[in-house]
N, C-alpha and C positions, 0 to 999 in steps of 0.2 A: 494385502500388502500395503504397507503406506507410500502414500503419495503427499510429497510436497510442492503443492500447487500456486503460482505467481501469478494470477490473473490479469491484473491491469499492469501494462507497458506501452511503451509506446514505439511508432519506427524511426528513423531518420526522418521519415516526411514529417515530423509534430515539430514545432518549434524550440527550441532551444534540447535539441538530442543531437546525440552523437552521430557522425556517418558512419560511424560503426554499430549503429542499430540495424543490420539487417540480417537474414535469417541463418547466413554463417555463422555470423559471431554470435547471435541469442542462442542456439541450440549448440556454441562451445562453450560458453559461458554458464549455462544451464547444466550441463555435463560436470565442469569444474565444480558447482555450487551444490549439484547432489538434487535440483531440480524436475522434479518428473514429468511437469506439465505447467507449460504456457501459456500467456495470454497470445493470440496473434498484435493486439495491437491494433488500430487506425485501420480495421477492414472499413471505414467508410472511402478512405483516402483511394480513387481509382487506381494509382500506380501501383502504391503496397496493394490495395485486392492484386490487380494481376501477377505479382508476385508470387502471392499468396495461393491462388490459384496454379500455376504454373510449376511449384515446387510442392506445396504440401502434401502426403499423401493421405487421402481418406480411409481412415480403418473400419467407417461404415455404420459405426455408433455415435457418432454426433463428434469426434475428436479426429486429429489430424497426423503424421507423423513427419519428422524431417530429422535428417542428425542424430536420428536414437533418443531424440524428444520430440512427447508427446505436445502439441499444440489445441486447442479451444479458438474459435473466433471471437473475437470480444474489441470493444472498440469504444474509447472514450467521447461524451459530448459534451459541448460547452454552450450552455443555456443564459439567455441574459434577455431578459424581460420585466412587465414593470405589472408590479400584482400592489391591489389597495394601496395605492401611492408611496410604492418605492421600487425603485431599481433592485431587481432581484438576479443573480448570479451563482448558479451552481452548476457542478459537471456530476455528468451520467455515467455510470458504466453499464453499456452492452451485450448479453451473452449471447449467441446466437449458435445453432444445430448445424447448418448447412451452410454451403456458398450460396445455393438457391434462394434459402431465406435473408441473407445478406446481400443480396441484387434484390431482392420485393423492398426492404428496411432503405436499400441506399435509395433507389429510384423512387421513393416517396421524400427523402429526408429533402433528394436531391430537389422536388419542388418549392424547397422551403428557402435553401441557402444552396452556399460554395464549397460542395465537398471538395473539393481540389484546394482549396485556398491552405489548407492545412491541416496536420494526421486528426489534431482534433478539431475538429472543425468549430466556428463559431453558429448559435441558431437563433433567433430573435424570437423563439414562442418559447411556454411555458412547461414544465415538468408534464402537466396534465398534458397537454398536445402531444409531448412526445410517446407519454405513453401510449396513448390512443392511436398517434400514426404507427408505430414501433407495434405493437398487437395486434393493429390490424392487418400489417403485414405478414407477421409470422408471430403464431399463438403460444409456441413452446418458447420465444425470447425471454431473456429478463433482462430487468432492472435495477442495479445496484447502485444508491446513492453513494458518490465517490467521497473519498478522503473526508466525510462526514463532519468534520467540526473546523476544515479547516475554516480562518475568517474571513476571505476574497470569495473563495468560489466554491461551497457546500452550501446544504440541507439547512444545518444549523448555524452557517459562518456568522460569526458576530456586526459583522460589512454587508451582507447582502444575503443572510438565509433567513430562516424561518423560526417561530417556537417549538411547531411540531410537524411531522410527516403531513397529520391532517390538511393542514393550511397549503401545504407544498402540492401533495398528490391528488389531493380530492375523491373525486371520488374510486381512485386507481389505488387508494392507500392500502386496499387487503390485500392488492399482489406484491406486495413490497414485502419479502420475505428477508431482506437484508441489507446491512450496510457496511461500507469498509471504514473501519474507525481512523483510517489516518495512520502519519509517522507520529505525531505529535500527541495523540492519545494511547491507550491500551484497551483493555477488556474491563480493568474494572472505574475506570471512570468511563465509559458508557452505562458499565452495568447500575451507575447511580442515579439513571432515569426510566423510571418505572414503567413508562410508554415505551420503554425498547424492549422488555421482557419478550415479548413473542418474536424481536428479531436477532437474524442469528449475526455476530460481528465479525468479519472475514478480515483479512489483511494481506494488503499486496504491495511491492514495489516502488510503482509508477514508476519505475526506473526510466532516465533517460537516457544512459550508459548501459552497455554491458554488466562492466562490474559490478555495479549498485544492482542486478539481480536479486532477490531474495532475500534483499535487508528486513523485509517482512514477506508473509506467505502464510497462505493456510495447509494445515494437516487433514489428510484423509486415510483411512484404510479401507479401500475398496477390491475385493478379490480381481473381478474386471470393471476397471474404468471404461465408463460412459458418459456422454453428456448427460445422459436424461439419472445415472446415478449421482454423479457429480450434485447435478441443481438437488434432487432426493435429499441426500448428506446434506445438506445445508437448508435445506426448508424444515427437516424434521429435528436435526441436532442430535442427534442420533450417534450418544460417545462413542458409541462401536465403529461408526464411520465417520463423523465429523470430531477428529482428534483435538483441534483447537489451532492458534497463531501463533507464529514465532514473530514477536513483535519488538523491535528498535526500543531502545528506554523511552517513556516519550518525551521527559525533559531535554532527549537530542533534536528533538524536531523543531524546527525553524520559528513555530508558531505554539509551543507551550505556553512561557510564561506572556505578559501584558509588553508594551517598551514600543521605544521610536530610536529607531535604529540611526535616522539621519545624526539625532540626541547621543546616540550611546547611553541610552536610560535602558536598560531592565526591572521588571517589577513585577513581585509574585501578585496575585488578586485583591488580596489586603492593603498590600502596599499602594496598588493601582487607584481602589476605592477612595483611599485616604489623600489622595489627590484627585479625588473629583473624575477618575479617569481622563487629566491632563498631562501632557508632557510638563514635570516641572525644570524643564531647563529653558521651551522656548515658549510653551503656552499653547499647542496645540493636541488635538486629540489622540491618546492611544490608541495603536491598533490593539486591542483586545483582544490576548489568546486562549490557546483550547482549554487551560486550563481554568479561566475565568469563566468562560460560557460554561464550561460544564457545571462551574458553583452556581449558575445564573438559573440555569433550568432543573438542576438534580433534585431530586425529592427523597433522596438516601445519603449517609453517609458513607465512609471507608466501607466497600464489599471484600476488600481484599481476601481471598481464601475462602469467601462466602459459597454457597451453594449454588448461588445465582450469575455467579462469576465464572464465564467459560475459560477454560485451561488453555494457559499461553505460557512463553517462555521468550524473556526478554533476551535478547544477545548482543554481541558487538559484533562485526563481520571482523573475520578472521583475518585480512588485511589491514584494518586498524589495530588488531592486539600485536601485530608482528611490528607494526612501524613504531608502537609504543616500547616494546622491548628491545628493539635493537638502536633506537634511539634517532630516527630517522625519516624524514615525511612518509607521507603513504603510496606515493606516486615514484618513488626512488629504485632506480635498479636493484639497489638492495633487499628492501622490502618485495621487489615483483620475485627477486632471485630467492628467497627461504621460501616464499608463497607456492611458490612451482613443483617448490622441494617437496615440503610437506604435502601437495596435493598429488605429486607423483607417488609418496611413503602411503599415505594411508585412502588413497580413492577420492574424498571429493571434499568440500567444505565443512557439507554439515553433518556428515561423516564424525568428522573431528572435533563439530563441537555439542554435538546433539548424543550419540550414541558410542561412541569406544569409551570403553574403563580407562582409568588412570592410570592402570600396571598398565595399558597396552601401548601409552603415550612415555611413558618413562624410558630415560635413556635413549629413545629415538626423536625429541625432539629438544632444542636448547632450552636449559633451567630457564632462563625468563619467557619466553614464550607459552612457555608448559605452566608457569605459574599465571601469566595473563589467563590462558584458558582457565584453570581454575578459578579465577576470583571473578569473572565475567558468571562461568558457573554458577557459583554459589551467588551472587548478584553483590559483593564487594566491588562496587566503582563509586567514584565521586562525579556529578554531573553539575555543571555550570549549565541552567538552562538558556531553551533558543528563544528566541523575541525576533518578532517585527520581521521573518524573513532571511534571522540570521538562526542560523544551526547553533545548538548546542554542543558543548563539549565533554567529552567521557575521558575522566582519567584513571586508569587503571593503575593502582599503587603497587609499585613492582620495589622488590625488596635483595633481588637474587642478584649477585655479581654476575657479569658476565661472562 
């Protein structure tokens, strides 16, 4: 059966999230979105564990249940240390089998830093230590480099990562089976650096809302889901169970193109180089995006449709093509009010934009809507890309009266 799986989230206890991150709203939310399986989120964070404990129910193979969604323990780090003379900064993502092994993981992390201080906590060592303390705690964990290109806080960020996993992991770099490419890339601008070919590229969320569930997510089809099947599907890539990503455009993501946002400068890579990578309005440094580092390290050209290229499927959340067609923000009664509709008409999100035929959408949902879905479909949008922190914009060219 397929399963669409959102691994990394966070709870109300991470900073800058909703209080309505808790496990109410994530498994109604997840319901809505056609979501199969959960990250828990901030299991280092003491309050959310007892939470977490307290409500999850254990179905006894490494995954949890609550709300008629399935949950994972999974728990973001924020690493900030200083390797061969620089200030290095990236976040971890977590997976963890048990609460057992997520009490051995905290009670070691906890001799490091302030798991209370926040969902993700801050830690002052390096990739390699954590591996180390994080394994030796509990053997079946992993490790997934987060949001992978973004430029503050990944692996390869332009600000504080790395060239290669090498330089990062050490000598932990063969259990690094995977990485989550970010809102701001896809599958096939990873797949342009030839040192990723053995890893599998996953995509999640990081939502800190509700709603923003499932903006990305990976596919599986696992007859019975398990933890130890789950990591399986993604260590081996294995198309019969590892389906692939449903991945955001990445020119929406905050940190595509180059630009300095205080400036209002945007700048594709080309353009960035040819100013020295300066801001040319006030004279100070770009922040450098995902789409520049990727030209920086890539050792392939366009994979696009290539064999090397895992299968993803770009979208818009369905709350943006409705606020686009009716003409109205996305946060508007209006838009919450067709949104409810259609998820009462046809079951869940991606329901509606992953799997029903066109006759089945015809005549039950309104011509511009039903035409947004289709050109999201077929990948007919126009993208203003995101810079420096600032989102990019998707406009979907709607042609139908209303």
């Amino acid at each position: 059966m397929r399963l669409i799986a959102d691994l990394h989230i966070h709870s109300r206890f991470s900073r800058a999230t909703s209080p309505q991150m808790d496990l109410v709203s994530l498994a109604h939310w997840a319901r809505i979105k056609g979501i199969g399986l959960l990250g828990s989120g901030d299991f280092t964070h003491p309050q959310w564990l007892k939470e977490l404990k307290d409500r999850l129910v254990p179905e006894g193979n490494g995954l949890f249940r609550y709300g008629g969604v399935r949950f994972m323990l999974t728990s973001e780090i924020s690493l900030i240390w200083r390797q061969d003379g620089k200030v290095r900064k990236v976040h971890i993502l977590i997976l963890a089998p048990s609460f057992e092994a997520v009490e051995r993981i905290n009670h070691d992390l906890s001799m490091i830093g302030n798991l209370a201080s926040d969902g993700r906590p801050i830690l002052g060592i390096s990739a390699q230590r954590l591996a180390e303390v994080v394994w030796s705690a509990e053997e079946s964990a992993e490790l997934i480099p987060a949001h992978a290109w973004t430029p503050w806080f990944s692996v390869f960020g332009s600000r504080s990562g790395f060239d290669s996993l090498e330089e990062c992991f050490g000598e932990y770099t063969g259990r690094i089976f995977a990485i989550e490419t970010g809102l701001s890339s896809d599958p096939p601008m990873s797949s342009r650096l030839s040192a990723l070919d053995g890893l599998t590229l996953i995509s999640n969320s990081d939502a800190h809302s509700p709603s923003k569930l499932g903006r990305e997510a990976t596919l599986f089809d696992l007859p019975k889901p398990s933890y130890d099947s789950i990591i399986e599907a993604m260590k081996t890539r294995d198309r019969a169970r590892f389906l692939g990503t449903i991945e955001f455009y990445p020119q929406e993501g905050k940190y595509h193109y180059d630009g300095h946002r205080k400036c209002g400068v945007v700048l594709s890579p080309r353009e960035a180089m040819a100013h020295n990578n300066i801001c040319p309005v006030c004279g100070k440094p770009l922040t450098i995006g995902v789409m520049h580092r990727v030209e920086d390290l890539a050792d392939r050209q366009d994979v696009r449709g290539a064999s090397i290229c895992p299968p993803y499927r770009n979208l818009v959340p369905l709350e943006e093509i409705v606020s686009q067609a009716v003409g109205v923000g996305v946060k508007t009664k209006t838009v919450a009010r067709e949104y409810a509709h259609l998820i009462e008409e046809f079951g869940d999100e991606f329901r509606i934009l992953l799997d029903l035929p066109l006759e089945e959408l015809q005549g039950r949902v309104p011509p511009r809507i039903l035409q947004g879905i289709m050109c999201v479909s077929s990948g007919d949008v126009e993208i203003t890309p995101g810079y420096d922190g600032v989102y990019g914009k998707v406009r979907i060219p709607l042609d139908v009266d209303q």
